[in-house]
N, C-alpha and C positions, 0 to 999 in steps of 0.2 A: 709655871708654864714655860719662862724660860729657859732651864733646864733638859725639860721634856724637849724642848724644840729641837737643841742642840742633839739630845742622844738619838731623838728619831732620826736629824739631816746624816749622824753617821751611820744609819743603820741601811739609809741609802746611798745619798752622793756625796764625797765633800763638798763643801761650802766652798763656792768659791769669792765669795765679799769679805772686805778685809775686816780683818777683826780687832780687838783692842787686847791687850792684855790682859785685862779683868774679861774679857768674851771665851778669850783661850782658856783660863783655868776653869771657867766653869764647864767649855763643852769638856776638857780632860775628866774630869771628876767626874760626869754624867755615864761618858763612853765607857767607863770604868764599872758600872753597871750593866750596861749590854750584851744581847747576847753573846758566847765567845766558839769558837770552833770547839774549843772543850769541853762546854756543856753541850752542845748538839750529838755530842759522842759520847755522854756520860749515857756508860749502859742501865744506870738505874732508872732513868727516863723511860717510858712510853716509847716504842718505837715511832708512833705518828709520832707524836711530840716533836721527838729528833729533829722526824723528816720535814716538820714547819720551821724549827729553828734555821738549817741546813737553807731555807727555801726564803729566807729574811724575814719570819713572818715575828712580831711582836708577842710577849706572855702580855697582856692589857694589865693584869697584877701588880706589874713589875713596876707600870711607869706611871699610872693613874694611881694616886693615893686616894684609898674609901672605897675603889669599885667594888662589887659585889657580882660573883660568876654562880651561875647553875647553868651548866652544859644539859641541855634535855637531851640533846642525841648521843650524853652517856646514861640514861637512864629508859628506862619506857613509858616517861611521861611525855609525851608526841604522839603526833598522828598517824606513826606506822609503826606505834607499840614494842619498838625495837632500839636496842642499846646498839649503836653501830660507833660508836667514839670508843668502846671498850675502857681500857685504863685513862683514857685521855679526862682527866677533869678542868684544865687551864683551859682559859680563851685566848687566842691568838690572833691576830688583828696584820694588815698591814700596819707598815710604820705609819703612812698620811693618814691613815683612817684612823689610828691609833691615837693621833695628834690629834682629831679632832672630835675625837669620842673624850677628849682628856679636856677639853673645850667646854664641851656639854654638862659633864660631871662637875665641874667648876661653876658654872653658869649655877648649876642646879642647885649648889651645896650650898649657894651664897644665897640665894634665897628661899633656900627649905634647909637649914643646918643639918635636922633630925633625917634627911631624906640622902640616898643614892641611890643609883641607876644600878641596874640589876639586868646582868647580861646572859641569855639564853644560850645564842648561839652567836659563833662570828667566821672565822674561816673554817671553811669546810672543802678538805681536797677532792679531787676526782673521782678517785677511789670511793670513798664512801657517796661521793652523788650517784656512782653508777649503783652501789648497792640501794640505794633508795628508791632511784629508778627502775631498778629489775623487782623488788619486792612491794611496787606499786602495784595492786590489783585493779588498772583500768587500762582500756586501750593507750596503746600509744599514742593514738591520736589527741584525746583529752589527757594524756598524764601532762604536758605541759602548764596546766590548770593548779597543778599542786605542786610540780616539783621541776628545777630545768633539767631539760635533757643535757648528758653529762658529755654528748658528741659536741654540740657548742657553748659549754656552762655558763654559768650563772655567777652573778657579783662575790655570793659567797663564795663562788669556785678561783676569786682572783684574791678574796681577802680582804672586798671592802664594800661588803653589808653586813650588819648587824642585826640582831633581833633582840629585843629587850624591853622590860618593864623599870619600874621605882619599887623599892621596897622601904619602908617606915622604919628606919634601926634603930627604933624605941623597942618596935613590937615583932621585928624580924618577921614582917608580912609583906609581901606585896599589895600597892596602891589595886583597889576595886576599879577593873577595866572591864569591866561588864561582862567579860567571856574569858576564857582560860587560853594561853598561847596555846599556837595550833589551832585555832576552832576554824572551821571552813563553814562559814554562813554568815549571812548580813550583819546578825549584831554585833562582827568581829571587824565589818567594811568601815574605816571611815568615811567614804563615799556615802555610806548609805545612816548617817547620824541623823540626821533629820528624821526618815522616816521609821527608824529605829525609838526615836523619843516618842513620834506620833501613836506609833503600836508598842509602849510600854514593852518595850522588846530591852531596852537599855535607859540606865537613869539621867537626869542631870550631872550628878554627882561622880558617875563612871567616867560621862564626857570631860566631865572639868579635871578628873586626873589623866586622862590623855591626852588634854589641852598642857598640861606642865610638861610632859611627856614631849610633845612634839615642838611645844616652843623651846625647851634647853638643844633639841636636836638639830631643827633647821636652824639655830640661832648660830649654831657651830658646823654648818653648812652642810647638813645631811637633810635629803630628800624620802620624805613617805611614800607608800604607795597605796593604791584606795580600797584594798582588801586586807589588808593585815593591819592593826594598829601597831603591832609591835614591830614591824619591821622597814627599815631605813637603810639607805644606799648614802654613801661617800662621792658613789661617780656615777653617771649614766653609765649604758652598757657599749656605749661607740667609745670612751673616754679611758675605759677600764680596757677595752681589748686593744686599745692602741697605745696606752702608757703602762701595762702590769702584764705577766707573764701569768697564767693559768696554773693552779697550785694540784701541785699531783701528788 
């Protein structure tokens, strides 16, 4: 975690608290992995790809050892049935959320060895919010219900929300969470757990793997919201528009 600290503060500000000479060599070493103007312009990349590195945005691969990526919005396993990430398969993160997504995965690893966190989605530019937003089939009125509007975006739209499960890498499955990401209905609320058990809608057994779930995540100071189990925010949305820049 040390390490990681160092490479994320250079991927934003210098440090400016003095350091030791054993402090020095190791952020050197670290930064020496991050991203570089060179690979942001390697034309073998992804163009999005590029255009996240170019914009600071972290590969989560790179700096969390064990994480586990499935991008759904390069697939059309999601809720508007559409590949809109294209070649993009890496996750991208800001740096602070990055840090503390690498918190969680640690938290988690120490006490489930066979277990890691298994990441859906994480930064997602403007671009692609507006195409989700335009090939939303509901009023504009209610599309805010499923997706932000991409005039004043959304956490993913700054790089620090995440959406994610546990997967068992005995058995290369994801942990049973009662509903499959994306699902837009109660048994998907944690708000609505209680009376989800009551109407055998959702198990004990569901709950108690999204109870692991959200305790490695608030534990590394990420916040749930009460319709998505799998999805978590780094910053409020006052916090995010006044300290990060809107990723396009």
């Amino acid at each position: 975690m040390r390490k990681l600290s160092y490479l994320l503060l250079g991927l934003t500000l210098a440090c400016s608290s003095p350091k030791t000479e054993e402090d020095t060599e190791v952020s050197t070493d670290s930064l020496n992995q991050a991203p570089t103007t060179q690979e942001s312009t390697d034309p073998s990349l992804p163009a999005l790809e590029r255009k996240l590195i170019e914009q600071g945005m972290v590969d989560i691969t790179k700096v969390i050892p064990g994480i586990q990526v499935e991008l759904k919005y390069s697939t059309e396993d999601n809720f508007f049935k559409r590949d809109v990430y294209g070649d993009l398969v890496r996750c991208y993160l800001h740096p602070k959320a990055t840090e503390m997504l690498a918190k969680a995965q640690e938290a988690l690893q120490k006490d489930y060895p066979n277990l890691s966190l298994l990441v859906y989605d994480g930064v997602r530019p403007l671009s692609v919010q507006q195409i989700l937003w335009d090939s939303l089939d509901k009023p504009d009125s209610i599309k805010p219900l499923y997706v932000s509007d991409p005039k004043i975006g959304g956490l993913h739209n700054y790089g620090v929300a995440v959406d994610l499960t546990i997967v068992d890498m005995k058995t290369g499955k994801p942990l049973d969470m009662g509903t499959p990401f994306d699902f837009f209905g109660y048994p998907a609320y944690p708000d609505r757990e209680l009376q989800m058990l009551a109407e055998k809608k959702i198990t004990k057994a569901q709950v108690a793997n999204r109870e692991i779930l959200r305790k490695v995540m608030k534990g590394a100071g990420f916040t749930g919201i009460g319709s998505e189990w799998w999805h978590f925010n780094a910053f409020s949305r006052k916090e995010a528009g006044e300290k990060f820049p809107l990723i396009q």
